[in-house]
C-alpha positions as CSV (number, residue, x, y, z in Angstrom):
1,X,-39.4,-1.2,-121.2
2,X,-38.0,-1.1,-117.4
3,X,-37.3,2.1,-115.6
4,X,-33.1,1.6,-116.0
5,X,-33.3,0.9,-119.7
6,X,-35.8,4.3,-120.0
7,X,-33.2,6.2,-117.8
8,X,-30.4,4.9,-120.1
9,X,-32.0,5.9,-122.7
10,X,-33.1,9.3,-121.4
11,X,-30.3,11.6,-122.2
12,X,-31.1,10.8,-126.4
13,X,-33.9,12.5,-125.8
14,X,-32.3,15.7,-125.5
15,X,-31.2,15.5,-129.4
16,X,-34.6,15.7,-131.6
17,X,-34.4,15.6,-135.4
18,X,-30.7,14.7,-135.4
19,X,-31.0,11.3,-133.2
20,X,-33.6,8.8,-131.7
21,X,-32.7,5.7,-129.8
22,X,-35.1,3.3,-128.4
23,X,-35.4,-0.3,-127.0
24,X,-37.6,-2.7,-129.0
25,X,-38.3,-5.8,-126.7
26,X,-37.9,-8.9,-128.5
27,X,-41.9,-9.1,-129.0
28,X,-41.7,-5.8,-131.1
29,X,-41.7,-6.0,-134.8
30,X,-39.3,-3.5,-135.9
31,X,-40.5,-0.6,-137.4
32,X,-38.3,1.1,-139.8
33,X,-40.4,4.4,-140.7
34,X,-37.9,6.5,-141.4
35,X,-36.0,6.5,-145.0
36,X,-33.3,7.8,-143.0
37,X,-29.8,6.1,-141.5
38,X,-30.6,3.6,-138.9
39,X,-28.5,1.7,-136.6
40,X,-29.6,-1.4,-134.8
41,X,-28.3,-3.6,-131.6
42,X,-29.4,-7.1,-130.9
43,X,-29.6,-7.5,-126.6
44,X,-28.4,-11.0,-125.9
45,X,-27.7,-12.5,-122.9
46,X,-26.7,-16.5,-122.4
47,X,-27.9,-16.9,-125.9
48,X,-31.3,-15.4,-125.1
49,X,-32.5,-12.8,-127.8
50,X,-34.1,-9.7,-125.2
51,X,-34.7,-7.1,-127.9
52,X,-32.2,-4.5,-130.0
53,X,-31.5,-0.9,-129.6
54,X,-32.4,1.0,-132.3
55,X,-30.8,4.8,-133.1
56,X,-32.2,6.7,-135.8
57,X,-31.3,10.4,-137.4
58,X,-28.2,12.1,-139.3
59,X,-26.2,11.4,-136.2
60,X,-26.0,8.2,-136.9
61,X,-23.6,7.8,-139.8
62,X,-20.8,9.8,-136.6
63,X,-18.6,7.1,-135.8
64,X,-19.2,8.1,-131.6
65,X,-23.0,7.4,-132.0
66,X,-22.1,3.7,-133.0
67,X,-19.7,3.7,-130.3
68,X,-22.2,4.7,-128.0
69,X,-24.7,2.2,-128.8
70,X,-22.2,-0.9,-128.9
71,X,-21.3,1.0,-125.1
72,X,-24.9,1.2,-124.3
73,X,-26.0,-2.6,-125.4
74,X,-22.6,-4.3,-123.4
75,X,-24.0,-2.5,-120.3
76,X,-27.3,-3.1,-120.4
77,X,-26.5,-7.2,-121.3
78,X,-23.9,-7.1,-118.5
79,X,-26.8,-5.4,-115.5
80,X,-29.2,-8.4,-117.2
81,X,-26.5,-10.9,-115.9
82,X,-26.0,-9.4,-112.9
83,X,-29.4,-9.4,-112.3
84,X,-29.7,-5.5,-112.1
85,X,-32.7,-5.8,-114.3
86,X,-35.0,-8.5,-114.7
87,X,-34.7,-10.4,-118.6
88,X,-38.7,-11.0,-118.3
89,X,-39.4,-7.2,-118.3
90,X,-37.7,-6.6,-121.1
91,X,-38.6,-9.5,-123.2
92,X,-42.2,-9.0,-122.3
């Protein structure tokens, strides 16, 4: 994972037990541990599959959290094709 996608990501963090959200590059198998509600985010850019956000937790099932995450994967598609971070790093 690249320095701006942790530093998106960083402010989840702050929420332990209620939500978890990480970037699974697209060489990750995904790993769905927890019996609990999951949501999931495919990255794509030009038809190129990157990797998916994943948010796990009870916050999940709030309607915000999906907003969030959909808010989350457009920007992080939209810096790939503006070249604000490099495609390779995070499919690597």
């Amino acid at each position: 994972m690249t320095d701006a996608i942790e530093s998106i990501l960083r402010p989840f963090a702050r929420v332990p037990g209620e939500l978890t959200v990480r970037f699974e590059d697209a060489a990750t198998r995904s790993s769905a541990a927890l019996d609990g509600p999951r949501l999931t985010r495919d990255i794509q850019v030009d038809g190129r599959y990157l990797g998916r956000l994943v948010a796990e937790g009870p916050a999940v099932r709030e309607r915000t959290i999906s907003a969030a995450l959909e808010a989350i994967a457009i920007g992080i598609e939209r810096l790939v094709q503006a070249g604000g971070i490099d495609a390779g790093a995070l499919s690597a």
